[in-house]
N, C-alpha and C positions, 0 to 999 in steps of 0.2 A: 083203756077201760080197766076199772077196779074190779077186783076177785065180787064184793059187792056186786057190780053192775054185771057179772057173770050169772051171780044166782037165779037175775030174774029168766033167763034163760032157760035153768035149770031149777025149780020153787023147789022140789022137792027131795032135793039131795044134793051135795056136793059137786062142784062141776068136775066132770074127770080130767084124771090126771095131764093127759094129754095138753088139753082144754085151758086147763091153767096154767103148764107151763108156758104155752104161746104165749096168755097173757100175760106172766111176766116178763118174758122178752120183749113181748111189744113196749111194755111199758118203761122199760131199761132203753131202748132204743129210741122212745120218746123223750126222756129224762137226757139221752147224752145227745139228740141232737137241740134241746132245749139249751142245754150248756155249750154247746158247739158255735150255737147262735148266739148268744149272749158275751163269747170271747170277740173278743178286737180285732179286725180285718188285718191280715199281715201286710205291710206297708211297703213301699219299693221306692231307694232313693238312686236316683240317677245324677253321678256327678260327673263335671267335666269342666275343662280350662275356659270355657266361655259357650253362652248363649245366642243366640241373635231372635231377635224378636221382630220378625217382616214387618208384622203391620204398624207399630212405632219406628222401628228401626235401632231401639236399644240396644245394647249391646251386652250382658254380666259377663263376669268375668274376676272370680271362678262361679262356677255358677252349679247349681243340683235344680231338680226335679223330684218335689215327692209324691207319689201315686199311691192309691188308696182305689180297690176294687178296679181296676182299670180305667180310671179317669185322673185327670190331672188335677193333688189336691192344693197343691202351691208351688211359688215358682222365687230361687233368691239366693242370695248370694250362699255358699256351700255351707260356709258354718252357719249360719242363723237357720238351713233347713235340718242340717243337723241336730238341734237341739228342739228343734220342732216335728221332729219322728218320736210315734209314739208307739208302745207297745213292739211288735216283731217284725225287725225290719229288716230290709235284704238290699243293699249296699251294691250299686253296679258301678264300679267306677273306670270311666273312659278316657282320663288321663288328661291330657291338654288339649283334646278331640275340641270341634266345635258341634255344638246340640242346635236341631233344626226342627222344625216342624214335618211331618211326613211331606212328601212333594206329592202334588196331584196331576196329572197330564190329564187336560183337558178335552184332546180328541185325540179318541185312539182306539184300535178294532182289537179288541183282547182275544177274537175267533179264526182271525184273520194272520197269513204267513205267508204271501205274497212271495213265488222267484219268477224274478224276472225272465219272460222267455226270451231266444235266440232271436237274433233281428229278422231272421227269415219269417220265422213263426210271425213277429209283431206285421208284417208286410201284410202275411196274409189276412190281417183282419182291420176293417177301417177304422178301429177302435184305437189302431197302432197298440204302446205299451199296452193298453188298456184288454185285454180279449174278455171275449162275452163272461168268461168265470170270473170276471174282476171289476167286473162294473160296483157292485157292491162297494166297493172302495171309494170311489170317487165322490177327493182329499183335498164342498164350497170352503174356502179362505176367506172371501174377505180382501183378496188381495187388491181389488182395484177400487175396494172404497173411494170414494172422493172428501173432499176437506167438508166441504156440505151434509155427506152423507156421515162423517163422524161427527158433527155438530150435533145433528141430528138426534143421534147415539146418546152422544153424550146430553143433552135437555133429556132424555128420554127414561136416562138412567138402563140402557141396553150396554151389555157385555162386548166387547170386538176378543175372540179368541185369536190371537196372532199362534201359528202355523208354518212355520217355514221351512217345510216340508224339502225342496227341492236347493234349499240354499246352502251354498258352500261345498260345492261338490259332490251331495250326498248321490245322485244318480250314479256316478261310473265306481264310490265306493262298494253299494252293494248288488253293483253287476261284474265288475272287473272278476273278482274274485272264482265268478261261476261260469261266463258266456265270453266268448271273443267278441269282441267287438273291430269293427272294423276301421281302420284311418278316418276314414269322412267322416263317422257315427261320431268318434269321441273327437273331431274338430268340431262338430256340430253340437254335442253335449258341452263344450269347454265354451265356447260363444253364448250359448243358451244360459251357461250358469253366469257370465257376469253380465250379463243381461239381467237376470234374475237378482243376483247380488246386488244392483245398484237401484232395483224397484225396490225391492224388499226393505233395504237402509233406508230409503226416501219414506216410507210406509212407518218403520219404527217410528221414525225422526216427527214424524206429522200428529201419530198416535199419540206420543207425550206431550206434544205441543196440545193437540186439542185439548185432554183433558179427559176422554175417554176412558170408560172404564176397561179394563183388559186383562185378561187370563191368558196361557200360553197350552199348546198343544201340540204334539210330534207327529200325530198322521200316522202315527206308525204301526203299519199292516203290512211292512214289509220283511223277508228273510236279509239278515243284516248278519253274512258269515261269520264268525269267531265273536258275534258280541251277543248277551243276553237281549230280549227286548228292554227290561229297565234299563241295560246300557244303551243299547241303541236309543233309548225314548229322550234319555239325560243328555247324550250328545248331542241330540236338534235342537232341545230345547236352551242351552247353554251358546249355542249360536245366534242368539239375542244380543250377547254381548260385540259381537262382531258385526252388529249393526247398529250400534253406538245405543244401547242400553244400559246405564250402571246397573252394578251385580248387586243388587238390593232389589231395584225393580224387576231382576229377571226373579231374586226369588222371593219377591210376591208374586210375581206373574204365575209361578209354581206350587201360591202355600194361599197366605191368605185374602190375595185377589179370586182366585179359583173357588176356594169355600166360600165366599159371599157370590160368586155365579153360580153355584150350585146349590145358593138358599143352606147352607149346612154350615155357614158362619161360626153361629151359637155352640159347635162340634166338632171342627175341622180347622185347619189353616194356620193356626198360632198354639203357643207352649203357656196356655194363659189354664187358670182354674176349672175346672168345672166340664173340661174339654177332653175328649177321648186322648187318651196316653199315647199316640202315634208320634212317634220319634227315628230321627234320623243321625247320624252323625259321622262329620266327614275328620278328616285326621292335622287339616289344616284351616286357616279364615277364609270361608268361601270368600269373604268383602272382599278379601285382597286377591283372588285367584278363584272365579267362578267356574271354573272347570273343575272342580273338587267335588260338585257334584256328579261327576262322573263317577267317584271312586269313593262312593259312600260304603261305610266299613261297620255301622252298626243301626240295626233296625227291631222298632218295638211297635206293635202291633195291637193295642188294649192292654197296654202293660203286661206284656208276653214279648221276651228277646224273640226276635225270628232269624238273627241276625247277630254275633259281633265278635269280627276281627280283632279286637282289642285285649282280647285273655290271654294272659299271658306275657304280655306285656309291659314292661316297666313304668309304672305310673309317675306322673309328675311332669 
């Protein structure tokens, strides 16, 4: 408001001193967020020795990221995004890392910490593992779909979350650690798992064949000793591979098959323009060793590090 538009307030005399000085600070404070606004969004390039692009399967290499307000403004080989940063820009570089898309776990209880009780304990309830505080858990799969019932799916355009929850030993990893278990209990968990091991593989093997659309998910609501839940989440979900899935389609199954089940496509899943800055990166080529997302080392969040092991580092 102008000293002007102050009088009419006051017609008949000067507005007091007080009165006026507000309004020039207001007005100073209006003037510098007018020029605050009108400066150029500071820019964020993210470089690193190669990209992977799930939903194509491209590969760059070397490859940046420039980000603008937290979203993804272009995506391409390092120098040509280099010269297309404009105005104030902030340089994160990851060295020969490879850049991923955020991963997404598709089913999973982020309220939920789950320890396993003692086998006495599970006896006394005919829920077994399961006692009455943990029914909540209970992790539909999917797992006995039939070839018909993914046909199905598949005309249908319906998601199959693969889940493999119990496969590859995961049971006596994160009970050993906490509860004795008894001789008979763990010949009877180790029979169960390759029992489980050889549905499971048969189930991957069928889901590619059919055609079916699929996302992946870890179930994991349980206490998994000495690992974070995203590590616990990344190690279920990378045992896709061990049921003869190439390491491309497990990480779609974790980037941009997931964003198109969760309708957030246009937002999520891929390192493409226009898409939320959600970035991951591991220190070597997931394609060639998908276990590497076990041991992701830098994490951006709407173009916000949350995350990265890589400072310090010797670049190149």
């Amino acid at each position: 408001m102008s000293e002007p538009a102050a009088r009419n307030f006051f017609p008949n005399r000067e507005a007091p001193v007080g009165i006026r000085t507000f309004l020039v600070l207001a007005l100073l404070l209006f003037v510098a967020g007018q020029v605050a606004a009108e400066v150029p969004a500071s820019n964020t390039l993210v470089k690193a020795g190669r990209l992977v692009d799930p939903r194509t399967g491209r590969v760059i290499s070397p490859a940046a990221v420039l980000i603008e307000n937290g979203k993804i403004k272009e995506v391409g080989p390092a120098s040509q995004m280099q010269t297309h940063a404009a105005g104030d820009v902030k340089t994160i570089d990851v060295g020969s890392a490879t850049l991923l898309p955020g991963l997404i776990d598709s089913h999973t209880y982020l309220f939920l910490d789950i320890i396993v009780p003692p086998e006495l304990e599970q006896q006394r309830h005919s829920n077994g593992l399961f006692a009455p505080g943990m029914l909540l858990a209970i992790i539909e799969h999917g797992n006995e779909a039939t070839d018909a019932q993914l046909k199905q799916m598949r005309d249908k355009g319906i998601f199959l979350d693969l889940t493999p929850t119990f496969n590859a030993g995961f049971y006596l990893k994160i009970t050993e650690p906490s509860i004795v278990i008894s001789p008979a209990s763990r010949a009877d968990a180790a029979s169960r798992n390759a029992r489980r091991k050889q549905n499971y593989d048969q189930l991957v093997q069928r889901v590619l064949k059919s055609g079916v659309k699929f996302a992946a998910g870890s179930d994991m609501c349980w206490f998994y000793p000495g690992k974070s839940r995203g590590q616990a989440s990344a190690g279920t979900l990378v045992k896709l591979r061990d049921a003869g899935m190439p390491p491309l389609d497990v990480i779609r199954a974790v980037t941009s098959n997931a964003a198109e089940m969760l309708s957030w496509q246009d937002r999520v899943g891929a390192v493409e323009p226009g898409k939320f800055a959600d970035l991951v990166a591991v220190a070597r080529d997931p394609l060639a060793d998908i276990t590497e997302l076990e041991r992701v080392r830098f994490v951006m969040k709407d173009g916000q590090v949350m995350r990265n092991d890589f400072q310090g580092e010797p670049q190149g």
